[in-house]
Backbone bond lengths (Angstrom), bond angles and torsions (degrees), N, CA, C in turn:
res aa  C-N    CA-C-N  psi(-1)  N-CA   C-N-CA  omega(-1)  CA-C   N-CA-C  phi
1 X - - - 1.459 - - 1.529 107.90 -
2 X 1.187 137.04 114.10 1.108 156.48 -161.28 1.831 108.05 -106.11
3 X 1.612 119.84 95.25 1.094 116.33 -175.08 1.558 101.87 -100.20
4 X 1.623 103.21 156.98 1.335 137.73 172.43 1.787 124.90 -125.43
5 X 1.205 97.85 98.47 1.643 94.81 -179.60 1.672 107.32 -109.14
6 X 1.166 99.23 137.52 1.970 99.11 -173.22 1.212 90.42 -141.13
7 X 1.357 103.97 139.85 1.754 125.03 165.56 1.541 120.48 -108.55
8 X 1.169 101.05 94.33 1.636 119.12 -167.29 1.761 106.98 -63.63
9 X 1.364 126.69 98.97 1.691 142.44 -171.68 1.233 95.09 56.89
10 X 1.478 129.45 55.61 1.644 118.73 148.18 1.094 122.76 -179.72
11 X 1.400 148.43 162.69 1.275 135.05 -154.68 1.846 103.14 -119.88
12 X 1.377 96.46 132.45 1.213 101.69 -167.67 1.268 123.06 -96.46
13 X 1.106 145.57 107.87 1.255 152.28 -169.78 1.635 121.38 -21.15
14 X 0.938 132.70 158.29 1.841 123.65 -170.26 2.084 92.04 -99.29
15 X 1.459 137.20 -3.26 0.876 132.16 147.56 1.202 128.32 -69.22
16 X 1.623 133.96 -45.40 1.376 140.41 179.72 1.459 107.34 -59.94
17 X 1.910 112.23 -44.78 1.663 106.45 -176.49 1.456 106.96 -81.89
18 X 1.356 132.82 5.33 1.417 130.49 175.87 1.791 100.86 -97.99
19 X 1.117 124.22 -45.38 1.225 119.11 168.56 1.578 111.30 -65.57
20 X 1.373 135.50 -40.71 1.616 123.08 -160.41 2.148 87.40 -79.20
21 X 1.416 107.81 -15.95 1.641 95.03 -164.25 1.922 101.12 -85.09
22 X 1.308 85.00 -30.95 1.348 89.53 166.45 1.516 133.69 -24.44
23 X 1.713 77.08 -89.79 1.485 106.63 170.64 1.591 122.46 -53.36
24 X 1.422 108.62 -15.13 1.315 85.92 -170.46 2.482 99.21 -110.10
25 X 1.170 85.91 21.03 1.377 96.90 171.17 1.604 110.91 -77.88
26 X 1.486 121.89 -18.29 1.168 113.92 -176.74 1.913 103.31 -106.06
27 X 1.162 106.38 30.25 1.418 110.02 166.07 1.578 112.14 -85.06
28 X 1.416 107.27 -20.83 1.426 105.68 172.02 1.266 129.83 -93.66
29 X 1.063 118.53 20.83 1.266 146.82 134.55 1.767 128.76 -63.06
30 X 1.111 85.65 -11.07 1.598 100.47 -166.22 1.596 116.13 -96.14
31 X 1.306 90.26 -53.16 1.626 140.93 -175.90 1.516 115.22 -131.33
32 X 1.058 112.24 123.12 1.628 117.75 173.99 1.340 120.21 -99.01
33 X 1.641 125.70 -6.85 1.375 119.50 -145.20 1.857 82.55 -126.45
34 X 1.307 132.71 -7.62 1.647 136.13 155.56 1.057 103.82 0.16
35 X 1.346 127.99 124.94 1.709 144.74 -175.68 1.847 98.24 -112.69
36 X 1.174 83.54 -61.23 2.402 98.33 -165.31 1.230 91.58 -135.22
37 X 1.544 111.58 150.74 0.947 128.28 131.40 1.258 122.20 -114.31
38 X 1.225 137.85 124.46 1.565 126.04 144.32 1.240 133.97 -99.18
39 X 1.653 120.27 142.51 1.090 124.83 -161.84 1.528 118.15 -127.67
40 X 1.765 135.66 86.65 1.200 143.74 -150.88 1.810 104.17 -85.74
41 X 1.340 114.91 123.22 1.283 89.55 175.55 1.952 103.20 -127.54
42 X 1.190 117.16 132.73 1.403 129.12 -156.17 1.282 115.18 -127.65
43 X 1.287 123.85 123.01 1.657 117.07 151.35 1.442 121.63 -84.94
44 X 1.320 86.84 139.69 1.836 94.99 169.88 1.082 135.26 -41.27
45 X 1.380 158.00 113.67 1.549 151.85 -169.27 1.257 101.51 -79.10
46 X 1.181 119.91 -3.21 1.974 102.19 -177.83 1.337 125.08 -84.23
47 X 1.126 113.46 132.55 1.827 113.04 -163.53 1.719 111.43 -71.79
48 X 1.563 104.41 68.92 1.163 108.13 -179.31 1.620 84.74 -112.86
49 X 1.709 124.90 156.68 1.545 157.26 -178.45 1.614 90.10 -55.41
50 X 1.551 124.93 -64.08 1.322 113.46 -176.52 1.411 107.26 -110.99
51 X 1.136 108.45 132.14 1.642 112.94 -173.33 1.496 108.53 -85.32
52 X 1.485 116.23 143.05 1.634 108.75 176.52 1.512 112.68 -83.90
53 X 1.218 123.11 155.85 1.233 135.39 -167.58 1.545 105.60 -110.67
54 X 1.242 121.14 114.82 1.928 125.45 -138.35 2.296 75.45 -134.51
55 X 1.512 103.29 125.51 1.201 124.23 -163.98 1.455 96.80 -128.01
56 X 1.440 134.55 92.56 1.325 142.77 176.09 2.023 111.39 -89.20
57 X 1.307 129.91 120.08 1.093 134.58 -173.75 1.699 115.31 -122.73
58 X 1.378 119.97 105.90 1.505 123.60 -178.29 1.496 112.32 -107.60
59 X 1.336 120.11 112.72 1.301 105.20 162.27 1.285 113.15 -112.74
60 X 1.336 112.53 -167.23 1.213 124.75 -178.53 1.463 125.75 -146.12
61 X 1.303 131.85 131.11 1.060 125.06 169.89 1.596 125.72 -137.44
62 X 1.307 130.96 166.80 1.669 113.30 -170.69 1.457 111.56 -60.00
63 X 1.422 109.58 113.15 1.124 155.52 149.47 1.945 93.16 64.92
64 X 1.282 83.88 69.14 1.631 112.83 152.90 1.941 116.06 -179.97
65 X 1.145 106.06 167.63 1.357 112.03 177.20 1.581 116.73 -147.73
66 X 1.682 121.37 146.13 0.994 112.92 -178.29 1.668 85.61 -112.55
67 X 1.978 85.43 -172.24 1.316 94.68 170.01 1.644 103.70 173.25
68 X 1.362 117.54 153.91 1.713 117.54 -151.33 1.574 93.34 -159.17
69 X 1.686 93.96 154.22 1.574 85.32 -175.80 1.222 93.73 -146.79
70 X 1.500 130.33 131.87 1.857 134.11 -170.74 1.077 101.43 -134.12
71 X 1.565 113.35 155.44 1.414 117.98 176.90 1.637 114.60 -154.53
72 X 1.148 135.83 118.78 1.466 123.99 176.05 1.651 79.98 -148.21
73 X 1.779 85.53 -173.07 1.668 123.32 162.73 1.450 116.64 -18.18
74 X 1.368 116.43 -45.81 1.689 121.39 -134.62 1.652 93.66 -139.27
75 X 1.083 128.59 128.22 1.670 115.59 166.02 1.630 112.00 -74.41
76 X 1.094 116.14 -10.18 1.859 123.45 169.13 1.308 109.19 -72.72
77 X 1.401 108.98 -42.35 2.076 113.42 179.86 1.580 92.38 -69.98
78 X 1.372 113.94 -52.20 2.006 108.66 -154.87 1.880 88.69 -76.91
79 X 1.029 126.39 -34.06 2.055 115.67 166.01 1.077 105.68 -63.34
80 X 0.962 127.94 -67.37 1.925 120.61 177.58 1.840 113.95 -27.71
81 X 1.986 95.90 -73.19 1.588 71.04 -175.22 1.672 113.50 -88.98
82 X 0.899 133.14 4.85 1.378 115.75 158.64 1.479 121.18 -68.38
83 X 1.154 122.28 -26.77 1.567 127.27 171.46 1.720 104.79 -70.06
84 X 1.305 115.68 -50.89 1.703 112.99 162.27 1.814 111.97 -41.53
85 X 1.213 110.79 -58.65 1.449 101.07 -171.17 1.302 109.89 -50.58
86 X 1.999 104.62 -38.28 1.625 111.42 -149.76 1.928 96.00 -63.16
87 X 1.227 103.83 -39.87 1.499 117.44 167.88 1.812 132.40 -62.37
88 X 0.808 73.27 -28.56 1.958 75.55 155.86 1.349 127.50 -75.79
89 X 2.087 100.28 -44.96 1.358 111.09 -173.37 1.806 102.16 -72.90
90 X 0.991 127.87 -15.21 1.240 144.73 -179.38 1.466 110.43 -59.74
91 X 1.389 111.67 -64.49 1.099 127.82 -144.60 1.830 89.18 -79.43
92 X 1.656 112.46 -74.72 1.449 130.62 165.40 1.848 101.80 -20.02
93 X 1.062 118.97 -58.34 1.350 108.95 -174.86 2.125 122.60 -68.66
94 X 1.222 107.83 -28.98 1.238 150.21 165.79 1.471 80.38 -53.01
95 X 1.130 120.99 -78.96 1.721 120.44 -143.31 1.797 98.97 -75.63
96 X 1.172 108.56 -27.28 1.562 116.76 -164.44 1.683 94.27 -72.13
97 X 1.544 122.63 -45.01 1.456 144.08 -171.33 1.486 106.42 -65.93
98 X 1.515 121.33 -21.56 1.135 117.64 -173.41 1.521 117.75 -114.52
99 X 1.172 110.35 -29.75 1.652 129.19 173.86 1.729 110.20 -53.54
């Protein structure tokens, strides 16, 4: 499984990419056959006081791809539940492939 973490206009701390690489080590658990992941992490451009923290997740697998897009307060809350969705869509597709 070949990860990609990018910080879209900003530099991301060596804690945030140790936690998102983390976390996303137990996707293979999920899925065994994981090609890429990529992992976009973005602030909001809107001239609001606290900017939202917008968490984009692509994977890939033979010959399909997901992909999820979260956003709150915290880039740890918007990785959390975008990694939940990414794991549902996982699982649901998994079950559809095997039924």
């Amino acid at each position: 499984m070949n990860v990609n973490i990018q910080a879209v206009r900003f530099n991301a701390d060596v804690k945030l990419t140790d936690y998102v690489s983390r976390k996303l080590q137990k996707l293979q658990t999920f899925h065994d056959r994981i090609i890429q992941v990529d992992v976009f992490l973005k602030l909001d451009n809107l001239a609001h006081t606290i900017k939202d923290k917008i968490v984009e997740i692509r994977v890939q697998i033979p010959q399909y791809q997901f992909f999820v897009k979260a956003s709150s307060k915290s880039f740890e809350e918007s990785f959390d539940n975008a990694l939940d969705s990414l794991i549902s869509q996982i699982k649901r597709k998994k079950e559809k492939q095997y039924a």
